[in-house]
C-alpha positions in Angstrom: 6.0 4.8 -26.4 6.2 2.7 -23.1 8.7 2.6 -20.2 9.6 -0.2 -17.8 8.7 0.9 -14.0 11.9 1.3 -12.2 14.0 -1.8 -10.9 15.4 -1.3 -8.1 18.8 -2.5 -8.9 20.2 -1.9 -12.5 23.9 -2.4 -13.7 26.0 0.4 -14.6 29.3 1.4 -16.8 30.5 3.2 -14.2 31.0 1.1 -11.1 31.7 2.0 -7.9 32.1 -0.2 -5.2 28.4 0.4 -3.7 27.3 -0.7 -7.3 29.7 -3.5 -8.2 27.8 -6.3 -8.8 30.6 -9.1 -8.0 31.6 -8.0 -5.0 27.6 -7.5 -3.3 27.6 -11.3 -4.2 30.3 -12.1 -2.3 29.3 -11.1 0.7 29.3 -13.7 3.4 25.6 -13.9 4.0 25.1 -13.7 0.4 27.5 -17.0 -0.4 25.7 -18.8 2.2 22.3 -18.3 0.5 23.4 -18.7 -2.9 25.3 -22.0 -1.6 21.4 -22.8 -0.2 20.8 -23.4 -3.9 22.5 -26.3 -4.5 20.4 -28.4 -2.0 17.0 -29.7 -3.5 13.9 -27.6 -3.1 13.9 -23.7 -3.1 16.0 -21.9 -0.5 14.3 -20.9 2.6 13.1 -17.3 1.4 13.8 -15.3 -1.2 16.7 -12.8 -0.2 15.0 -10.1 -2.4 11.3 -9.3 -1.9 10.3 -6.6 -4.9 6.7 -5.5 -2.8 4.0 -3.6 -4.6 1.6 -2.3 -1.7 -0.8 -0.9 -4.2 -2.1 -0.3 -7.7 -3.0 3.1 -6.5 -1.3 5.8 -8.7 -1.6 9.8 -8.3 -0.4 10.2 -11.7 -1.4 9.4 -15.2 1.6 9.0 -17.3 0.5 8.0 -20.7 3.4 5.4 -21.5 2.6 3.3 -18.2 3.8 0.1 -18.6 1.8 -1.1 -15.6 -1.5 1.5 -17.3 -3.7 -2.3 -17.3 -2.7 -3.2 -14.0 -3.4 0.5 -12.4 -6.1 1.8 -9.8 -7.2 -2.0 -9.2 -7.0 -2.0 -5.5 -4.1 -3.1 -3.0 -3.1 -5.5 -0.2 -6.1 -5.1 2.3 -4.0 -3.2 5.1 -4.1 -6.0 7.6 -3.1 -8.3 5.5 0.1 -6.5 4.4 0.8 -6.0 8.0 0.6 -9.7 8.7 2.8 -10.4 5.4 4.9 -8.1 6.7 5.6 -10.2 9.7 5.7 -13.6 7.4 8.2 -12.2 5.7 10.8 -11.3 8.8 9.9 -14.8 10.0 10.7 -16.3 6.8 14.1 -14.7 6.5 14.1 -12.2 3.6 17.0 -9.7 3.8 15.6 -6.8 1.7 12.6 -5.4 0.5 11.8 -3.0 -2.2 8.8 -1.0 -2.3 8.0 -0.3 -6.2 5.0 -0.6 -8.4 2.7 -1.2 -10.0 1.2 1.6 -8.6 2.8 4.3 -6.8 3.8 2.2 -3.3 3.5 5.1 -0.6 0.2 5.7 -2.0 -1.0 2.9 0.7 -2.2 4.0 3.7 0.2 1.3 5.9 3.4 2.1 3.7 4.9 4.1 6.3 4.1 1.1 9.2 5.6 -1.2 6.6 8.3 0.7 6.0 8.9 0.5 9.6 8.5 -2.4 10.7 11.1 -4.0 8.2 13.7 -1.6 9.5 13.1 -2.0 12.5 13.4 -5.6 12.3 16.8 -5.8 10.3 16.0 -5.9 6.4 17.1 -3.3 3.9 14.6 -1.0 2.5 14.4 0.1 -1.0 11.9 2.4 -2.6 11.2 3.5 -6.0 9.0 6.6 -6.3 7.3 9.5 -8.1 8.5 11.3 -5.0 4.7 13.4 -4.8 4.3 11.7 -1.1 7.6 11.7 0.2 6.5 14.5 2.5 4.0 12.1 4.0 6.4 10.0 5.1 9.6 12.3 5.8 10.9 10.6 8.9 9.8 7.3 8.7 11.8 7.3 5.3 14.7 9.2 6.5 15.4 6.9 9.5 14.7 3.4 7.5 15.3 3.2 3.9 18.5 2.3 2.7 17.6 4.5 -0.4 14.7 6.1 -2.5 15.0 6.7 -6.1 12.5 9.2 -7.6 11.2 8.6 -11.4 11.9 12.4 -12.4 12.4 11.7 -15.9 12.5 15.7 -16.5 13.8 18.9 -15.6 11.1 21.4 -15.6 7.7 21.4 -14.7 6.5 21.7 -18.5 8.5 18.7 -19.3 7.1 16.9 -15.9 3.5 17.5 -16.8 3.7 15.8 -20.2 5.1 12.8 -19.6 4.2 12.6 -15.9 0.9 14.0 -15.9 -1.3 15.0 -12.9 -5.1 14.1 -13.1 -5.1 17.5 -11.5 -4.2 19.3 -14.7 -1.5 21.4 -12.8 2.2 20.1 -12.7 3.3 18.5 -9.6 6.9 18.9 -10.9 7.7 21.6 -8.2 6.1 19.5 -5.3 8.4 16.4 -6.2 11.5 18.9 -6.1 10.4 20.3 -2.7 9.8 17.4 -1.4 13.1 15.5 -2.4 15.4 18.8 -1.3 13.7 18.5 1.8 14.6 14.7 2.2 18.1 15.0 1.1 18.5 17.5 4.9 17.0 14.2 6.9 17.7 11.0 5.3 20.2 8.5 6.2 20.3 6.3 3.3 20.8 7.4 -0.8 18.5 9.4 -2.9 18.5 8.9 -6.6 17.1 11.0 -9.8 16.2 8.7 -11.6 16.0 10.1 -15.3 14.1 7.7 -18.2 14.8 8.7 -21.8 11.5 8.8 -23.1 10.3 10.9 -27.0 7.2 10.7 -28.5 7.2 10.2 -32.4 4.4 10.5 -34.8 3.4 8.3 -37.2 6.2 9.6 -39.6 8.6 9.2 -37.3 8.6 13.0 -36.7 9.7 14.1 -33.1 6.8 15.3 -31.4 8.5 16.2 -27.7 11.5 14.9 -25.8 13.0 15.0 -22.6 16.7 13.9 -23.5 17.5 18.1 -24.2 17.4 18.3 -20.5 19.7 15.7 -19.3 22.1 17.7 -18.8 19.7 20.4 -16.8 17.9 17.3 -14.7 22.0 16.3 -13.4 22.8 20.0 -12.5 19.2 20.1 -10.5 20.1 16.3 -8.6 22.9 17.5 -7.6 21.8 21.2 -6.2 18.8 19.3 -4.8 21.4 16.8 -2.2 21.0 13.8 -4.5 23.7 11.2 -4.1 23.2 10.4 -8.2 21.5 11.5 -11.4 20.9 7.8 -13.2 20.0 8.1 -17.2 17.9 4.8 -18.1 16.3 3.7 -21.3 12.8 3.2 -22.2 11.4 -0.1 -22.9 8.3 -1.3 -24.9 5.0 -3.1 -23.6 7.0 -6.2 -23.8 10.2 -4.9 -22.5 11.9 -4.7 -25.4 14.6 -1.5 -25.6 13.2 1.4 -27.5 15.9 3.2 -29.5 16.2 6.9 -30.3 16.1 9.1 -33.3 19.7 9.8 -34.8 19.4 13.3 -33.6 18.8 12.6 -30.2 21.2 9.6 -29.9 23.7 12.3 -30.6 22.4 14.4 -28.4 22.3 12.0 -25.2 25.5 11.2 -26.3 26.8 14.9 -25.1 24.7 15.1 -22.3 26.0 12.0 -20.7 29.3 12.7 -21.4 28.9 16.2 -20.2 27.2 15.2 -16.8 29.9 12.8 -15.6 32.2 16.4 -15.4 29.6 17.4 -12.7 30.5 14.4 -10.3 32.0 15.4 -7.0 33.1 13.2 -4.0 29.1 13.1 -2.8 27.4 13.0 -6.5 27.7 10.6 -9.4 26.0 10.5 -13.0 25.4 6.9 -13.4 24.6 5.3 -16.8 22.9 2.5 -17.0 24.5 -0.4 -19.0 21.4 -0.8 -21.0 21.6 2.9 -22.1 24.8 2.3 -23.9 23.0 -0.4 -26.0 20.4 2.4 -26.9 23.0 4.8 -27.7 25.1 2.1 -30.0 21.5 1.2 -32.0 22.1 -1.9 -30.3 18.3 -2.5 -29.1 17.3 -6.0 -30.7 17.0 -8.9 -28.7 19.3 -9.9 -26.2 20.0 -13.3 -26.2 20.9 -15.9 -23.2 22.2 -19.3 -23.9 21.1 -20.5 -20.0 18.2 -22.3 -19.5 17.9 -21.9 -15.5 16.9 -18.3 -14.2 19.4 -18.4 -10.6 18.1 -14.5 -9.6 14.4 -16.0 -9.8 15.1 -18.1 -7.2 16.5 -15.3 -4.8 14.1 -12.6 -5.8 10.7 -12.4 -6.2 7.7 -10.2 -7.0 4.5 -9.6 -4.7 1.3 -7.9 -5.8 -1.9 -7.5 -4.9 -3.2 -9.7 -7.9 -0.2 -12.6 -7.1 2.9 -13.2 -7.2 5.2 -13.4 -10.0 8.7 -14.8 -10.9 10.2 -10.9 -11.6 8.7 -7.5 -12.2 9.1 -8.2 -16.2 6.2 -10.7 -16.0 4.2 -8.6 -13.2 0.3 -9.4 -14.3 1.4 -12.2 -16.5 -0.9 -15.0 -15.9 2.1 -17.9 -17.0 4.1 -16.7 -14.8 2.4 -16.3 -11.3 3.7 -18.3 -8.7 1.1 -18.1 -5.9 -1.2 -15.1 -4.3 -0.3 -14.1 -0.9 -3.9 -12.9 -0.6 -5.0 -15.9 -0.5 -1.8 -18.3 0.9 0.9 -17.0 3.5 3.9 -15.9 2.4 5.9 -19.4 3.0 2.7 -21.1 1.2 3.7 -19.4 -1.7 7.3 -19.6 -1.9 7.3 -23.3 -1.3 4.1 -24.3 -3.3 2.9 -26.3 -6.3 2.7 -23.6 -8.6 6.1 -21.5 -8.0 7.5 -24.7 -8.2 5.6 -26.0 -11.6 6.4 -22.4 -12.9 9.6 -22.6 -12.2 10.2 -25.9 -13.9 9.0 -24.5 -17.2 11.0 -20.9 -17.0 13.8 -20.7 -19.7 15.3 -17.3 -20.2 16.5 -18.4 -23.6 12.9 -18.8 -24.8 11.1 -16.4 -22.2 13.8 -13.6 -21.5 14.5 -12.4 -25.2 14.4 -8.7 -23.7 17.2 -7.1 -22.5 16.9 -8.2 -18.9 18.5 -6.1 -15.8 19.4 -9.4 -14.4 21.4 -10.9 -17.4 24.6 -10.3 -16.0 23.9 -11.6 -12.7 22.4 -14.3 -13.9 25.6 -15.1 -15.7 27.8 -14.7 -12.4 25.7 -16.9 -10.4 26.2 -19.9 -12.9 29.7 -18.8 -12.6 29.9 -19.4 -9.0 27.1 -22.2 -8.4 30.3 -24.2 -10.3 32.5 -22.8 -7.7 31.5 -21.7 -4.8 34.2 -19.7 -2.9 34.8 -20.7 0.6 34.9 -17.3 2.3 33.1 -13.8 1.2 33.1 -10.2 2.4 31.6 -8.3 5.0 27.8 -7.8 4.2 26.8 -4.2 3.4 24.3 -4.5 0.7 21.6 -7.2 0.6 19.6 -5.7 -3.2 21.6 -8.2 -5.1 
């Protein structure tokens, strides 16, 4: 079984207003970038930047998606400094760090980091929270949030699906470390909790983590997480996995469960692709729209190029330039983003259950008609 590295952004059931997608993308600065699109050419920048600083990882966790693209180098450090710069100057409004690899794994991840707060942009980053400790203060003061991939609730659980090359568990370490952050930081921390079983050839259940979902939401919240986040797992080509019967019904009463442990400071959040796991809804997802609108305000940087979204990360098709090689405004407005772009259908390419489906289907929405005025800005991870 595979799993999908963590997006920064996913849509959930239960909305609040920091997650409700309609209002983020009517905020003011937001309307004026997606009204942008309507002119000819790209916009300007990307308002999204998803940045993977290395294919570095500390871990070995046998249903890696990324497990080709891993231990393969990373941006050279002065060159990620300079695209750093390139893309302030170019006008990008947010920046997640994600992987790929694990991203504070890079020795400049902490002068990235920042740099970009210090100059105005939001700051995301998705971790396996072993090196938060390294970085403590700068990630306290700057990022607007850090979700950690937990995906477990004990340290037994931990070392089977998220192995250490070390042979010892570095389950405790990542608690540690995100208890400790949860004093200092600023922004949100997340528990980010991926349902993952491994089956044998039969079909028999070999091990699961779903039995502690409920145990991985009371830890969250004891550790000073703002939310515990239950996600699915997704194949090598990002297709939903679904779940033995006995388990479905088992994540059922967990999730249901956890939502009682909510308070004014902590939320269980459910991703909306969960609920098609836990309906046996995990076929295809089809999209009748031939134009991706979020590909043109997002993008995806890597050391090996970049690429229209993190579903096509090392996907040769799909690369739109290589800021290792071309600036950062090169890229954006170049031959090949634009030739890629051209050709990219979500109704042919997209058949997965994409994360950006429903914003995707706003944007058309409003690209129709625009409204004149939006809301304040407060959230630029649209």
């Amino acid at each position: 079984m595979l799993h999908k590295p963590q997006d920064d952004e996913e849509q959930y059931l239960n909305l609040g207003e920091e997650l409700n997608l309609r209002k983020k993308l009517h905020q003011t600065s937001v309307l004026e970038r997606i009204g942008e699109l309507r002119a000819p050419g790209p916009a300007p920048a990307p308002w999204v930047v998803e940045l993977d600083p290395t294919t570095a990882c500390n871990l070995a966790c046998p249903d890696c998606i990324s497990r080709d693209l891993l231990n393969q180098g990373g941006f050279e450090r002065e060159r990620l400094r300079d695209l750093a710069r390139e893309m302030v100057d170019a006008g990008v409004r947010a920046v997640v760090l994600i992987g790929g690899g694990e991203p504070l794994a890079h020795p400049e991840a902490e002068w990235v980091i920042r740099y970009f707060g210090e100059n105005g942009l939001q700051i995301g980053v998705t971790t396996n929270g072993t090196l938060i400790d390294r970085h403590m203060d700068c990630l306290a003061e700057h990022a607007s949030w850090v979700r950690v991939s937990v995906d477990a609730a004990s340290s037994e659980t931990f070392q089977h699906f998220r192995p250490s090359p070390k042979g010892v568990s570095e389950f405790d370490k990542v608690i540690d470390n995100m208890r400790a952050f949860a004093r200092r930081k600023r922004g949100k921390l997340g528990y980010s909790f991926l349902m993952l079983t491994e089956c044998d050839r039969e079909g028999r259940v070999l091990r699961s983590n779903i039995p502690e979902i409920y145990s991985g939401a009371l830890l969250a919240r004891d550790i000073g997480c703002d939310y515990f986040e239950v996600k699915p797992s997704f194949d090598f080509n990002h297709f939903l996995i679904g779940q033995p019967d006995a388990l479905l019904n088992q994540a059922k009463e967990q999730i249901n469960a956890i939502e009682h442990l909510q308070t004014e400071s902590f939320r269980s959040l459910t991703a909306t692709k969960t609920r098609f796991v836990l309906d046996n809804d995990v076929q295809s997802q089809p999209k009748d729209y031939h134009d991706c609108t979020v590909a043109k305000l997002r993008t995806l940087l890597t050391p090996s190029g970049a690429y229209v979204c993190p579903y096509f990360r090392g996907v040769a098709a799909k690369q739109i330039g290589d800021v290792t090689k071309q600036s950062f405004t090169e890229m954006w407005h170049g031959a090949q983003r634009a030739a890629v772009m051209e050709k990219l259908d979500p109704s042919k390419d997209c058949r997965f259950h994409c994360i950006r489906h429903e914003s995707n289907l706003m944007l058309e929405e409003m690209l129709k008609s625009l409204p004149e005025r939006g809301g304040p800005d407060y959230d630029f991870f649209i």
